[in-house]
C-alpha positions as CSV (number, residue, x, y, z in Angstrom):
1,X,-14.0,52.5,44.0
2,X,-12.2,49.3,43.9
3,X,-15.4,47.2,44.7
4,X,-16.8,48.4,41.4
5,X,-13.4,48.3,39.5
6,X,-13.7,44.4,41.1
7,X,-16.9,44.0,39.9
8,X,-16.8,45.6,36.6
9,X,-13.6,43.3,35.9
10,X,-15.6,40.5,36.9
11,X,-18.9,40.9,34.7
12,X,-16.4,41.5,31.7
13,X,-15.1,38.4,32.2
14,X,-18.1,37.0,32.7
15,X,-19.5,38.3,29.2
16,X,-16.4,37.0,27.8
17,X,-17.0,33.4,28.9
18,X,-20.6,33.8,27.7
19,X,-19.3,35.1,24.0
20,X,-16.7,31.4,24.2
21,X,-19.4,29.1,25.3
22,X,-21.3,30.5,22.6
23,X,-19.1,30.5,19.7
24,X,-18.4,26.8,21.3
25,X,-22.2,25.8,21.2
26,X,-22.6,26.7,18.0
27,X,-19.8,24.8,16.5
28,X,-21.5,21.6,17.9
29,X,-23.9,20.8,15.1
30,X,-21.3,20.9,12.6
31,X,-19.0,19.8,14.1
32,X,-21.7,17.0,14.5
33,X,-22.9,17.2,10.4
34,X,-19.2,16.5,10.1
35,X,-18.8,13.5,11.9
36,X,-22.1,12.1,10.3
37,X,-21.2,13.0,7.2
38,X,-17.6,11.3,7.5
39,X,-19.6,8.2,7.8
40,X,-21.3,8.5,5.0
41,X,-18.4,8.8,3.1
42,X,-16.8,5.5,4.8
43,X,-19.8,3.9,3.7
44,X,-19.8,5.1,0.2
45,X,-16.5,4.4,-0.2
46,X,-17.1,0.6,0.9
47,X,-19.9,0.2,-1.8
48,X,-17.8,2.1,-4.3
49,X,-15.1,-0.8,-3.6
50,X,-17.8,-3.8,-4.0
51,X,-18.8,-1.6,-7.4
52,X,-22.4,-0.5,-6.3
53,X,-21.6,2.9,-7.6
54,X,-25.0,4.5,-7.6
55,X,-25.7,3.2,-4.0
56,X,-22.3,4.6,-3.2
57,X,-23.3,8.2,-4.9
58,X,-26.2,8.4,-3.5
59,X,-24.3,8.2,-0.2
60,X,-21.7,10.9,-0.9
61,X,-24.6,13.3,-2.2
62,X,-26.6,12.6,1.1
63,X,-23.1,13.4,3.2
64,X,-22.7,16.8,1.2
65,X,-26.3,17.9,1.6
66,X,-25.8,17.5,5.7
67,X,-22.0,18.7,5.1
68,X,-21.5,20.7,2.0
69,X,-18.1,21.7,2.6
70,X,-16.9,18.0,3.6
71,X,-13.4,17.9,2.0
72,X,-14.2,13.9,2.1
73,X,-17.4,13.9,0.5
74,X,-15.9,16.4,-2.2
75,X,-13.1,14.2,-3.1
76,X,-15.3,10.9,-3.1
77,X,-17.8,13.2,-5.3
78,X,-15.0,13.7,-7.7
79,X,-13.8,10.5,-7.8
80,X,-17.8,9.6,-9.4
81,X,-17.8,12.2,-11.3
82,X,-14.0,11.2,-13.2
83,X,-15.7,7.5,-13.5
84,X,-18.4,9.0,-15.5
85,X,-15.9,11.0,-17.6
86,X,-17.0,14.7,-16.2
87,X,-13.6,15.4,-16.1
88,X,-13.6,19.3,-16.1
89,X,-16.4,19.0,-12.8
90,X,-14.1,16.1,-11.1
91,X,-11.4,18.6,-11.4
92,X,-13.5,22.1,-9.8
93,X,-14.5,19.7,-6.9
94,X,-10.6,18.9,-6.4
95,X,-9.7,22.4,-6.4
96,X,-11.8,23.2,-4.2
97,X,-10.7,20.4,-1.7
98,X,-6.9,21.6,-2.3
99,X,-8.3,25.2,-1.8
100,X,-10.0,24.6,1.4
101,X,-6.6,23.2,3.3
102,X,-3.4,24.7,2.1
103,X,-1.3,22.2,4.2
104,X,-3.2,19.4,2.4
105,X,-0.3,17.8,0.1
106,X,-2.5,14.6,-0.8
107,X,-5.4,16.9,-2.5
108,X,-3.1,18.9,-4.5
109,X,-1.0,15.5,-5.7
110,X,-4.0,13.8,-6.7
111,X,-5.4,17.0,-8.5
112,X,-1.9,16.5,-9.9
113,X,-2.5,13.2,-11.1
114,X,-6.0,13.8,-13.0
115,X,-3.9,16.6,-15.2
116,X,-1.4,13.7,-15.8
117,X,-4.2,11.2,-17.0
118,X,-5.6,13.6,-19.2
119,X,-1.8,14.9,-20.8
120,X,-1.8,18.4,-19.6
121,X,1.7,18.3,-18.3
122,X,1.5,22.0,-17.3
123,X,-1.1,21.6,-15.2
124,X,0.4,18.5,-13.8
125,X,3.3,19.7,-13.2
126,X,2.0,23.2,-11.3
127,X,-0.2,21.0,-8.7
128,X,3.0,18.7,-7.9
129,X,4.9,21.6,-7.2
130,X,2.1,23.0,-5.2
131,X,2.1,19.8,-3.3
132,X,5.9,20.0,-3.1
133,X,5.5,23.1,-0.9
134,X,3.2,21.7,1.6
135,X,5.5,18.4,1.7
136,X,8.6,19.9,2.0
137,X,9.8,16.5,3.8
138,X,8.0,14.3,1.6
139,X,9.6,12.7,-2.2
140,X,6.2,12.0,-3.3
141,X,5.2,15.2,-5.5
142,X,9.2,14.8,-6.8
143,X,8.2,11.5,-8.2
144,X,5.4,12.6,-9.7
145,X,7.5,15.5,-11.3
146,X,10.0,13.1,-12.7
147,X,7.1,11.4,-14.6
148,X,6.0,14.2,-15.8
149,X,9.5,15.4,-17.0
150,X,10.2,12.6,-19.1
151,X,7.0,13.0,-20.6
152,X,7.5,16.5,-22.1
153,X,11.3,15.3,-23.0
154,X,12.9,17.3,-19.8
155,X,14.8,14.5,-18.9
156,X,17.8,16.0,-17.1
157,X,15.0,18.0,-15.3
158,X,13.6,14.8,-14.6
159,X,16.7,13.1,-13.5
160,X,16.8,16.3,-10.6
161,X,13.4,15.6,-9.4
162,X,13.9,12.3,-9.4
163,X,17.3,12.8,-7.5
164,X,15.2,15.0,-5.3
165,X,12.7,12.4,-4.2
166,X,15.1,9.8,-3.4
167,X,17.2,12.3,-1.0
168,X,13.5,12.8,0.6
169,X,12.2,9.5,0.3
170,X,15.4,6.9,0.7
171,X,12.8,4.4,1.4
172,X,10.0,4.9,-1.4
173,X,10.1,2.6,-4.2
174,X,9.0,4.6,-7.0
175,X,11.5,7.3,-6.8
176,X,14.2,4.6,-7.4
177,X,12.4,3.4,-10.4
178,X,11.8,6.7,-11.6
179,X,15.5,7.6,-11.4
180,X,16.5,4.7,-13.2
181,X,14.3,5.4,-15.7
182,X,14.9,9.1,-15.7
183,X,18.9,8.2,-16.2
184,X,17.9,5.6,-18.7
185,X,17.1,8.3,-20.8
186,X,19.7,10.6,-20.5
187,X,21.8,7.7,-21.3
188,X,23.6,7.0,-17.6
189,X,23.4,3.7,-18.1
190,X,25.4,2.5,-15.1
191,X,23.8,4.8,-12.7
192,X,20.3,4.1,-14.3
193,X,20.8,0.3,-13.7
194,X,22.1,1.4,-9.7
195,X,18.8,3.1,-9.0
196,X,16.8,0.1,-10.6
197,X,18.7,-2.4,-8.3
198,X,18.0,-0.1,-5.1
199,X,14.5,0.0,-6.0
200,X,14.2,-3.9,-6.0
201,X,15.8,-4.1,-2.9
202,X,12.3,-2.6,-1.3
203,X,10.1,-4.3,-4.0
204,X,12.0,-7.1,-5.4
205,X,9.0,-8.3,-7.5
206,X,7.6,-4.8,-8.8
207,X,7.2,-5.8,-12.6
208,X,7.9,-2.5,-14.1
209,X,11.2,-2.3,-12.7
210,X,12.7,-6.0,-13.8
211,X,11.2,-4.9,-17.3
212,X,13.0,-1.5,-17.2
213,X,16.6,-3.4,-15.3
214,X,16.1,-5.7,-18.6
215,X,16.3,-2.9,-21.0
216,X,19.3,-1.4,-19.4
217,X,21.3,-4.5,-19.0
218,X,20.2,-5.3,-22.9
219,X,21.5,-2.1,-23.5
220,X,24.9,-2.4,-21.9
221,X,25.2,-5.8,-24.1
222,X,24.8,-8.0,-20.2
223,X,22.4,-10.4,-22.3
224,X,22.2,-13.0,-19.2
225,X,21.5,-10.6,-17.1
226,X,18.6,-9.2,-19.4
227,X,17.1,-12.5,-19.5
228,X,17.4,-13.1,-15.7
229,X,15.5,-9.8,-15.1
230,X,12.9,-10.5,-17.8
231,X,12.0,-14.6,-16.1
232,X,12.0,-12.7,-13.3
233,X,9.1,-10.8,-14.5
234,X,7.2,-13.2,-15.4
235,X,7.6,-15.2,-12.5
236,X,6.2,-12.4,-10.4
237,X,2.8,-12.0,-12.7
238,X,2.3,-14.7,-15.1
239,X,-0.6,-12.6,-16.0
240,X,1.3,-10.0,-17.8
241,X,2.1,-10.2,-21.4
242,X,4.2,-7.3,-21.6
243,X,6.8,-9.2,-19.6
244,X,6.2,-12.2,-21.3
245,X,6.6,-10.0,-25.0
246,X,9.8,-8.6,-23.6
247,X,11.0,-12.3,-22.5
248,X,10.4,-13.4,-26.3
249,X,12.5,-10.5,-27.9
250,X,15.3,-11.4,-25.2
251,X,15.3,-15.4,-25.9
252,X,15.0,-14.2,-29.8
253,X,18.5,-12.4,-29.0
254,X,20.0,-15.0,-27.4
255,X,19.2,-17.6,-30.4
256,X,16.8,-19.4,-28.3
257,X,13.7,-19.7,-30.8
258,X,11.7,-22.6,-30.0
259,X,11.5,-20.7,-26.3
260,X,11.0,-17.4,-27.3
261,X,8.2,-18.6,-29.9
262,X,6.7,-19.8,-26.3
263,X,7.1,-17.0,-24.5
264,X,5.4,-15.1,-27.6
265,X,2.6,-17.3,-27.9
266,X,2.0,-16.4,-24.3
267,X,1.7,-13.2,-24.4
268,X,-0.5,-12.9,-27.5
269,X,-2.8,-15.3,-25.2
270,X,-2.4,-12.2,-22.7
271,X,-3.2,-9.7,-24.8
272,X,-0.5,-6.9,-22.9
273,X,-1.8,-3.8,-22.0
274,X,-0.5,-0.9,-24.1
275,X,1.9,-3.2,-26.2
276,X,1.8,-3.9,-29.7
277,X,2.4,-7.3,-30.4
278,X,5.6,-7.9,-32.7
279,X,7.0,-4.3,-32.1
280,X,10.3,-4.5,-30.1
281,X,9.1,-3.0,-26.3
282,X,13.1,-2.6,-25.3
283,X,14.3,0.3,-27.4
284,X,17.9,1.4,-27.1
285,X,19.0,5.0,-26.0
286,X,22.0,6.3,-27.2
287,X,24.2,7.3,-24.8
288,X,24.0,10.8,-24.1
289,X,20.6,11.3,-26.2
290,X,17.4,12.2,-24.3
């Protein structure tokens, strides 16, 4: 009785190996396609960068028709498909990438950031908080928040996220220039020009943030100190009208018109992104007002 009980134990055992080695086995070939198809996507992504995009495309299609549910090749397909302006396809093949891993924090946060680009806030907004959840150790998706905040005029709820990402992130850049800017607006102008410095302590030439310290300290009536941060700027891109625009209406303040006539001059030459030339780009905040 015990030799059979022996070898009955045995042969189930036995079967059981068989049913691992062959759930094992079949996971090779994809587990192959995969690999191959990661490849593909290295090499699209390479072309993309050297601006062959229809070599690069037909790269990422060839890595989904041996993979289809590479999250890669998804996300590289999106990223084609938002250059094209297919925006409402760029953003199915995201969600579908954010679907497929729910610990996947990067997916959701740049599903995040298409919403942003395109103004819907709300939707914004719902994939950073989405991304918050799977980084629960990470600022990132609080930054992102922040920006968002300001934009639909929640600014103390943007100071918290902002607040948030610098307890999570004390080394990230961007969530110290988001928090100045953040307590820019609700008129902390002390604390706003704190967070500013501690964000060009890790990037002391970050252009965006001298221009935003200028405001501030043109704000608090430190007029030196506004010029310092705006030659700053354009020391650190001589490319960039906006800083040279901003450097004009600071010297113009100071009474210094042959050089801000200069500076001007200069950044019409630029042409600055986004910036209207002869419109004043440092706007007060009155203290308190949001």
């Amino acid at each position: 009785m015990r030799r059979r009980a022996l070898q009955a134990l045995l042969l189930a055992s036995g079967i059981g190996s068989v049913c691992v080695w062959a759930v094992v086995l079949s996971m090779v070939p994809q587990a192959k396609a995969r690999e191959a198809a990661n490849r593909l996507v290295d090499r699209a992504q390479e072309l993309g960068g050297k601006g062959k995009a229809a070599a690069s495309r037909e790269l990422v299609d060839q890595a989904l028709a041996m993979d289809p549910d590479n999250p890669r090749a998804r996300r590289e397909l999106a990223m084609h498909l938002l250059a094209r302006g297919r925006v409402d396809e760029a953003i199915e093949e995201l969600r579908r990438v954010a679907a497929a891993d729910q610990r996947n924090g990067g997916a959701a946060r740049e599903l995040a950031s298409v919403f942003y680009a395109t103004k819907d806030m709300n939707g914004a907004l719902h994939w950073l908080r989405e991304a918050a959840k799977r980084e629960p150790d990470s600022g990132l998706a609080y930054v992102g928040m922040a920006y968002c905040l300001l934009e639909t005029g929640d600014v103390p709820g943007a100071v918290r996220a902002a607040e948030r990402a610098v307890t999570l992130s004390p080394r990230y850049h961007p969530a110290y220039a988001v928090l100045g800017r953040a307590r820019w607006r609700s008129g902390d102008l002390s604390g706003a020009l704190g967070a500013l410095e501690e964000a060009l302590q890790l990037r002391p030439s970050d252009v965006g943030t001298l221009l935003t310290a200028a405001g501030v300290t043109t704000e608090l009536g430190h007029q030196d100190s506004a010029l310092g941060y705006a030659r700053r700027a354009v020391s650190a891109d001589p490319n960039e009208g906006l800083a040279w625009l901003v450097l004009s209406q600071i010297l113009t303040a100071n009474g210094r018109g042959a050089e801000a006539r200069r500076a001007l001059s200069r950044a019409q030459a630029l042409k600055p992104s986004g910036a209207e030339i002869g419109r004043p780009q440092i706007r007060p905040h009155r203290r308190g007002s949001q």
